[in-house]
C-alpha positions as CSV (number, residue, x, y, z in Angstrom):
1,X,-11.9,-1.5,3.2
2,X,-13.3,1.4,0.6
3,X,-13.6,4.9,1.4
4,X,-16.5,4.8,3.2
5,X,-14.3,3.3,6.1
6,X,-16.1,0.0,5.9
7,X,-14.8,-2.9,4.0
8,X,-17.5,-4.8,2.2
9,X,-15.7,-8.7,2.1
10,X,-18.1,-11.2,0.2
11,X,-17.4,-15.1,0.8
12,X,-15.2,-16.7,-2.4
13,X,-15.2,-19.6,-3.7
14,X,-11.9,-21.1,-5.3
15,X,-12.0,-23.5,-7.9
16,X,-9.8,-25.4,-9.5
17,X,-8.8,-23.7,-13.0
18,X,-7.7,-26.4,-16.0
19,X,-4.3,-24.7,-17.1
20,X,-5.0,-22.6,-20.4
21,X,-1.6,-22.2,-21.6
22,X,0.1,-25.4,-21.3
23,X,-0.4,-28.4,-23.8
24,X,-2.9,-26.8,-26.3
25,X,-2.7,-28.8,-29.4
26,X,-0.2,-27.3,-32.0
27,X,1.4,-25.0,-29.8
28,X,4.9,-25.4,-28.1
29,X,5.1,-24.2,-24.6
30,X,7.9,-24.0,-21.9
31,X,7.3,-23.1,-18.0
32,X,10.4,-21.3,-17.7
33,X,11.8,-19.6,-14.0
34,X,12.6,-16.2,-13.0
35,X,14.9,-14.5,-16.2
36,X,15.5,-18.7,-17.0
37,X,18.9,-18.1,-17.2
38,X,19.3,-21.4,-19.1
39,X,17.4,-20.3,-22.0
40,X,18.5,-21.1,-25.6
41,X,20.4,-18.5,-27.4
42,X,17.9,-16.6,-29.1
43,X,15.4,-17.3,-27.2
44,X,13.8,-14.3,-24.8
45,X,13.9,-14.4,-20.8
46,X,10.8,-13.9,-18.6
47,X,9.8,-12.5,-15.8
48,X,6.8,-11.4,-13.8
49,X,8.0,-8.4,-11.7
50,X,4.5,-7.5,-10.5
51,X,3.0,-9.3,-8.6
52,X,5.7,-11.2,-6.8
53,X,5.6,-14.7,-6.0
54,X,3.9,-15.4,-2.6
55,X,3.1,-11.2,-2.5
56,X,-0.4,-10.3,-0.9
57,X,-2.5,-8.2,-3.4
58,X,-6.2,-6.9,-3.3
59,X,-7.6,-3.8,-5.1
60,X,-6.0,-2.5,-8.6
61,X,-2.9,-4.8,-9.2
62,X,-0.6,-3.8,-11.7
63,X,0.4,-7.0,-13.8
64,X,3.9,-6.8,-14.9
65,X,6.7,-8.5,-16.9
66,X,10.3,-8.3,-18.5
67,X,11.0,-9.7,-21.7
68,X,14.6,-9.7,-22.8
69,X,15.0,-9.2,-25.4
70,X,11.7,-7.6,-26.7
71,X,11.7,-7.7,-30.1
72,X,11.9,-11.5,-30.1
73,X,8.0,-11.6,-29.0
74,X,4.7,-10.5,-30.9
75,X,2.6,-10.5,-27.9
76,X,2.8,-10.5,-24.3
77,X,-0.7,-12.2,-22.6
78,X,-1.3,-11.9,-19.0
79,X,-3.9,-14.3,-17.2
80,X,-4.9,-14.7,-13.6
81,X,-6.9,-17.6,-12.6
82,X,-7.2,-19.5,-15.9
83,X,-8.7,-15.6,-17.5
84,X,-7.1,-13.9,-20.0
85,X,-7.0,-10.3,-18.5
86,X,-4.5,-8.9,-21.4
87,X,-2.6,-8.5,-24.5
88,X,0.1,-6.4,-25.4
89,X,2.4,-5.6,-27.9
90,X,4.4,-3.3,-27.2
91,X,6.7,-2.0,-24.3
92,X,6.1,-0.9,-21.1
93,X,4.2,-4.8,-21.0
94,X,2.2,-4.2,-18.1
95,X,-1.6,-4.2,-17.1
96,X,-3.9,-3.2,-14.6
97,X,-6.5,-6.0,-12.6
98,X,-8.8,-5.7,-10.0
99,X,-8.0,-8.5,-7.2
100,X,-11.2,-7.4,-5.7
101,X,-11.5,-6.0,-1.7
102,X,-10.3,-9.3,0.2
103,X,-6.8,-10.9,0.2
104,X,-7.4,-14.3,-1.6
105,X,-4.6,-16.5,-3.4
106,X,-4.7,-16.0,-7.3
107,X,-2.6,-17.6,-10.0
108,X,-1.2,-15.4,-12.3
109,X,0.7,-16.3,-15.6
110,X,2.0,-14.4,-18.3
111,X,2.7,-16.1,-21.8
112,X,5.3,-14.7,-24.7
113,X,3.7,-15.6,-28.1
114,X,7.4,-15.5,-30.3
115,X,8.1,-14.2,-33.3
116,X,9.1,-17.9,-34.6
117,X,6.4,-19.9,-33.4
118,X,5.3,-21.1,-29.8
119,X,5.4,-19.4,-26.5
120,X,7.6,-19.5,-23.1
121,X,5.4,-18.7,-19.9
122,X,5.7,-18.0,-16.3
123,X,3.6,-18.3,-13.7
124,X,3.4,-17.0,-10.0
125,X,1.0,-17.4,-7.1
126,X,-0.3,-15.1,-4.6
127,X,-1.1,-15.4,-1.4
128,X,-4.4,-14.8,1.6
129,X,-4.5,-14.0,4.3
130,X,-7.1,-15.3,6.5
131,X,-8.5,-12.7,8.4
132,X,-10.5,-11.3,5.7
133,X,-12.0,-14.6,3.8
134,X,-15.3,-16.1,3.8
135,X,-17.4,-13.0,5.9
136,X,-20.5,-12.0,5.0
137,X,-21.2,-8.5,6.8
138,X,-19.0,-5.4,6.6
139,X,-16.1,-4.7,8.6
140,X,-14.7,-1.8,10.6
141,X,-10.9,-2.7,10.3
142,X,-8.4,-0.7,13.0
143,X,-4.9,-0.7,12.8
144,X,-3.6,-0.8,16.3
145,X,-0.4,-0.2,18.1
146,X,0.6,-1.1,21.2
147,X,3.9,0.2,23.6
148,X,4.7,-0.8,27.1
149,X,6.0,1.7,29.7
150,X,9.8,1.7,28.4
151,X,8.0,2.7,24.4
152,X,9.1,-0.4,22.9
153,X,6.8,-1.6,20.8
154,X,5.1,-4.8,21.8
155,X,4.0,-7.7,19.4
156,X,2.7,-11.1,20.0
157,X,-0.2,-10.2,22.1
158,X,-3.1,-12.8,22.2
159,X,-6.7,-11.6,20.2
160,X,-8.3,-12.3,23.6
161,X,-6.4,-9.3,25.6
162,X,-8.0,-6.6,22.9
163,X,-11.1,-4.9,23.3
164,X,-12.7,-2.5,21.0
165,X,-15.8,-0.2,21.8
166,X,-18.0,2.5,19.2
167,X,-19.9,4.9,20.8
168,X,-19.5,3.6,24.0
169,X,-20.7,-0.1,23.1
170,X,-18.4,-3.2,22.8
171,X,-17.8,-4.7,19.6
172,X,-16.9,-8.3,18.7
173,X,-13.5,-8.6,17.6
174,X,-14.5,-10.9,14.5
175,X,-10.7,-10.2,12.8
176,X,-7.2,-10.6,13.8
177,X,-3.9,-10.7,12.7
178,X,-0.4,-10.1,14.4
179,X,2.1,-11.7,11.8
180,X,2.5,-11.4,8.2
181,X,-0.4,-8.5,8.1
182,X,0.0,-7.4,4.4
183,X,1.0,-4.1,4.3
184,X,0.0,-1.1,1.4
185,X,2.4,1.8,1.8
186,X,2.3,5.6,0.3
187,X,5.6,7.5,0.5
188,X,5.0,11.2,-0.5
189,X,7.7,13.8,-0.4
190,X,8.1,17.0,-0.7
191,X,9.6,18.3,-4.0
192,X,8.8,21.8,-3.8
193,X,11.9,24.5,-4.3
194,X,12.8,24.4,-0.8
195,X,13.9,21.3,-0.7
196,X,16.6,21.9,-3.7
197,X,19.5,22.0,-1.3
198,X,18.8,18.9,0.3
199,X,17.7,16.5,-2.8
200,X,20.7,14.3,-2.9
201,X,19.8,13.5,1.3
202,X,16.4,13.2,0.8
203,X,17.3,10.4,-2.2
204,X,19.6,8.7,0.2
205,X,17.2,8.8,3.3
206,X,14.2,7.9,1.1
207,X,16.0,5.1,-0.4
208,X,17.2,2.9,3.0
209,X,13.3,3.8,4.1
210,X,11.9,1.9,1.1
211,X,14.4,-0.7,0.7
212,X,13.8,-1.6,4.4
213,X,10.2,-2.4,3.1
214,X,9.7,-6.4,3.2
215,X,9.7,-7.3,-0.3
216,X,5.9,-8.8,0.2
217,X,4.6,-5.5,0.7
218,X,3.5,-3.2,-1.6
219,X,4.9,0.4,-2.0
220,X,4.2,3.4,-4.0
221,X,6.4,6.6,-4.4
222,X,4.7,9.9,-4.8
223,X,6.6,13.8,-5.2
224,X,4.6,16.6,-4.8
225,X,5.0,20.2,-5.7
226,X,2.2,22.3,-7.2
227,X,1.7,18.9,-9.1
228,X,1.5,15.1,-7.8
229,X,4.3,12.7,-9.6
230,X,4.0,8.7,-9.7
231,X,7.6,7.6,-9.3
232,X,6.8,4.4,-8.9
233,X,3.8,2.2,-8.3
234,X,2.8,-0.7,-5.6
235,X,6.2,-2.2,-6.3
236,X,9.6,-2.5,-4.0
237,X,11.7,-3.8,-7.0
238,X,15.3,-2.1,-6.4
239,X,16.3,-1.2,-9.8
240,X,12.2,0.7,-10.3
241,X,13.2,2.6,-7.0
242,X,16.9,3.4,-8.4
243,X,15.2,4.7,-11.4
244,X,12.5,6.8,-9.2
245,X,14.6,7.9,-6.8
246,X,16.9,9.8,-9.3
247,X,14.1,11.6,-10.8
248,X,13.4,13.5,-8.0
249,X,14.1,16.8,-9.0
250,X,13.2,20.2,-7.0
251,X,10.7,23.1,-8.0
252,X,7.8,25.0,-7.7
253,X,5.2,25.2,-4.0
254,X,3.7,22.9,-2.0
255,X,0.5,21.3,-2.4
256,X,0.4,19.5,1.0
257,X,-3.5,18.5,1.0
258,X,-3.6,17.2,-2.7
259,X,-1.1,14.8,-2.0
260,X,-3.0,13.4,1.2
261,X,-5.9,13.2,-0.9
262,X,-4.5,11.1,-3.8
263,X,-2.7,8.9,-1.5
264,X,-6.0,8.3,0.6
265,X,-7.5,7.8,-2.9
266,X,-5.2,5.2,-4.0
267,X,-4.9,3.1,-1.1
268,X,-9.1,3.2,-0.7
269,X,-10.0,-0.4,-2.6
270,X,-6.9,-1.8,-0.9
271,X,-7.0,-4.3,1.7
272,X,-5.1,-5.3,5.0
273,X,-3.4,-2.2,6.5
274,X,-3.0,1.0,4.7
275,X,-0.2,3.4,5.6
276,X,0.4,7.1,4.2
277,X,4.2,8.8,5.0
278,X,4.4,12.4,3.8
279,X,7.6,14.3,4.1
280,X,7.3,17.8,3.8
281,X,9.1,21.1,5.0
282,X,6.9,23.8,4.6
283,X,3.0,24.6,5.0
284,X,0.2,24.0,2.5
285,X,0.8,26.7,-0.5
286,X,-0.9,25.0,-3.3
287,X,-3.7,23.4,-3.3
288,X,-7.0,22.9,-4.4
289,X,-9.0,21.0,-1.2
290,X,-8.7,22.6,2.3
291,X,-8.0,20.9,5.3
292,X,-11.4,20.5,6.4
293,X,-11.4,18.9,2.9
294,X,-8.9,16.5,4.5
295,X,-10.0,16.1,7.1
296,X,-13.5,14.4,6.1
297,X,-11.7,12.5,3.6
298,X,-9.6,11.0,6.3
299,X,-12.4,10.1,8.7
300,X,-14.0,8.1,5.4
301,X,-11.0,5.8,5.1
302,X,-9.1,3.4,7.5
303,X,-5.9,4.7,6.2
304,X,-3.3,5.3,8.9
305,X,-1.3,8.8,8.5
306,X,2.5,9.5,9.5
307,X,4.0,13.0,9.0
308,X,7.1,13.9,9.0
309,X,7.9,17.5,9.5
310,X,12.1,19.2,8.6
311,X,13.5,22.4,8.3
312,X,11.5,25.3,8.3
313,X,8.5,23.2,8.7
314,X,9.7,22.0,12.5
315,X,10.0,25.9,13.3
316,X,6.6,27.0,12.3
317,X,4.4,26.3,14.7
318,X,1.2,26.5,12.8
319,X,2.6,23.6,10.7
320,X,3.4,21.2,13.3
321,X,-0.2,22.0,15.3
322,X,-1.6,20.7,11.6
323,X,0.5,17.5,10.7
324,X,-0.5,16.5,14.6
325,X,-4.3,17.1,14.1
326,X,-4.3,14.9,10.5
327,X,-2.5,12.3,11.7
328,X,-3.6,11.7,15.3
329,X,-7.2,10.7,13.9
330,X,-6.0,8.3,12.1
331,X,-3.7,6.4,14.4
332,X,-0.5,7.6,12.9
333,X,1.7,10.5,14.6
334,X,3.4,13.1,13.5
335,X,7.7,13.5,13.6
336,X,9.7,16.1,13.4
337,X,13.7,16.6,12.6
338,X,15.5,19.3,12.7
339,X,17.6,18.5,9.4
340,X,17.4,16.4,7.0
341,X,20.7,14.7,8.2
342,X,17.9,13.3,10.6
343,X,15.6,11.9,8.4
344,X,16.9,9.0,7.7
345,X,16.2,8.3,12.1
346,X,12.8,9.4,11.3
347,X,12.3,6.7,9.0
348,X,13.3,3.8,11.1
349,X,11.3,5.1,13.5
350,X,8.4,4.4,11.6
351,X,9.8,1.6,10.3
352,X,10.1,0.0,13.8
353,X,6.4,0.5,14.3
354,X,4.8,-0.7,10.6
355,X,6.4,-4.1,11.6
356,X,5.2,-4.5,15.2
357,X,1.4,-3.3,14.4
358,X,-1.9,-5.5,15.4
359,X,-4.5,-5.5,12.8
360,X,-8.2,-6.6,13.9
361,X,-11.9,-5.9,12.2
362,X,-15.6,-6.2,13.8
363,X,-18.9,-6.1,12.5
364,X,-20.4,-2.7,13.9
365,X,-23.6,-2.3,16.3
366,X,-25.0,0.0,13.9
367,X,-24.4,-0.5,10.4
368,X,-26.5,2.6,8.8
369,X,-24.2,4.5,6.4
370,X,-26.0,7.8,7.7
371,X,-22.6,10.1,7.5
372,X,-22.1,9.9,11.0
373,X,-19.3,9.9,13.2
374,X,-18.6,7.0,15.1
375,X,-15.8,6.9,18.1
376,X,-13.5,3.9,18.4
377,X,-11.7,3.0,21.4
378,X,-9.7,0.4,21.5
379,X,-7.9,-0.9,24.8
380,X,-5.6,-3.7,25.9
381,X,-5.2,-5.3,29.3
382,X,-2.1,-4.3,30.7
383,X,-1.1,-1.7,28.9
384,X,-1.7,1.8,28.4
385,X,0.1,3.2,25.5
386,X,-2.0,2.1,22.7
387,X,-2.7,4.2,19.6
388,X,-5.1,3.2,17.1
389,X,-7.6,5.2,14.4
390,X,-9.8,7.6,17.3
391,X,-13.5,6.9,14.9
392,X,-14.5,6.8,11.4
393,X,-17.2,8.0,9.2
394,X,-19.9,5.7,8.2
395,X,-20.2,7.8,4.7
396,X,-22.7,6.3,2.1
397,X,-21.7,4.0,-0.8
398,X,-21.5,5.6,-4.0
């Protein structure tokens, strides 16, 4: 789904791809497994850490791999479906590729051209997901939420009890998914000098959030200040978030609306649901877009929005009365803890829900990109708690 809150999803067609790396004439190649720990001495270990094998990807990928050791390889090639995308030859070996806006299953292989002659490769599929393949019409996708009168979340509810309504008018639910829903996921915390005290607790909390994270789904780290950092990038490897995590370091003001912004930004080519977590304990000091700013930005994306709120943050009201009017919108909520000895709870709170959530999608009524508002309602028989994105914008492509 792109910005404009509407996910254009052409029909693909999949053909078979003759294998461009194994068996060309004069050049020795081995299919080797993850680090192939029985490789000959001297001769360099593979691996592709991004994407993973059987991962979900859609929107800019980043193509990774390991080699160890390095200096044993002139060139490191990365191809997806039979197409060479890359070269490189030198370290960090990694790429970007556009997987497009659906969720399709790709091949993608990396080959090691050595220093004496021939090449080691590895290879990894991806994998689709049904619910976006083979439609011709753009999509209003919702990410939807559903409790029952105890608020436990409830999963495993039939397409056929869900009905969704814009402006008033019932839609066809032409999507669904329950199980296995690929999931892109923006953690953004707050860096700014306030938080210098409680760095080593926000590591810690941070950490059990993102390494409760199925390994299938994709996660990037963000810190903001009066700047936006990349930690680390659509990736739940443990030893990348080791090496993020203890980089987070505590200085300068807050710049609460920039970082929406980017992480809105990033997750707008991806596909299947889209979830934004920002951490922060302190109002909006530094940045350059205004909430109305925000605001728009939001209603022009089908990205869902959870704030968390600690400190000094939970005691000013104007603070919590904005994280609530972001978020709500969107489908997401906004938390609050008192310290950051509470985070941590906060987390698995969240947690709990990203792993019982409904995803659907339906051709809309009216599809005019005229910049108009449109409401969504979305209800399910027999229960009342349900939370889901409140509209959208129909913004015009670019």
């Amino acid at each position: 789904m792109s910005t404009t809150s509407m996910m254009s999803i052409r029909s693909t067609t999949r053909a078979a791809t003759a294998c461009l790396l194994c068996g060309a004439a004069g050049i020795a190649s081995r299919a080797i497994g993850p680090m192939d720990q029985g490789a000959p001495a001297g001769e360099p270990r593979v691996q592709i850490l991004s994407p993973g094998d059987q991962a979900y990807v859609s929107g800019p990928t980043l193509l990774r791999a390991k080699v160890e050791p390095p200096n044993l390889a002139t060139s490191v090639v990365f191809y997806v479906d039979g197409r060479q995308v890359c070269a490189l030859t030198k370290l960090p070996f990694e790429c970007e590729w556009d997987a497009g806006t659906s969720v399709d299953e790709h091949q993608v292989r990396v080959a090691v051209n050595l220093i004496a002659g021939g090449r080691v490769v590895q290879t990894v599929r991806t994998k689709g997901v049904g619910f976006v393949e083979k439609v011709d019409v753009d999509v209003v996708q919702v990410t939807v939420t559903v409790m029952d009168g105890r608020g436990h979340f409830v999963k495993g509810l039939p397409k056929a009890v869900f009905h969704v309504s814009e402006n008033g008018h019932a839609q066809t639910i032409s999507h669904f998914a329950s199980e296995d829903v690929p999931l892109e996921l923006i953690a953004a915390v707050d860096i700014s000098g306030s938080m210098a005290p409680a760095i080593p607790k926000l590591r810690k909390a941070v950490n059990e959030f993102l390494g409760a994270i199925p390994p299938e789904d994709k996660v990037t780290l963000l810190g903001f200040n009066d700047t936006i950092f990349t930690y680390m990038r659509r990736t739940n490897d443990p030893a990348e978030r080791a090496r993020a995590l203890s980089r987070l370091a505590a200085w300068g003001s807050t710049a609460l609306y920039d970082v929406i912004l980017r992480g809105v930004d990033m997750l707008g080519r991806q596909g299947g649901r889209k979830a934004l977590v920002v951490f922060t304990d302190g109002e909006d000091q530094g940045s350059h877009a205004s909430i109305a700013d925000v605001e728009r930005r939001l209603q022009a994306s089908d990205v869902t929005l959870y704030m968390i709120g600690q400190g000094r943050g939970v005691n000013t009201e104007a603070l919590r009365r904005i994280m609530m009017r972001l978020a709500a919108p969107t489908g997401g909520r906004a938390l609050f803890t008192d310290s950051i000895d509470e985070l941590h709870e906060a987390f698995n709170e969240l947690l709990d829900e990203l792993s019982n959530q409904y995803l659907l999608g339906y051709p809309p009524t009216n599809s005019q990109r005229d910049d108009t508002w449109r409401r969504i309602k979305v209800d399910v028989d027999g229960y009342h708690q349900v939370r889901a994105r409140q509209g959208y914008r129909a913004t015009p492509s670019k």
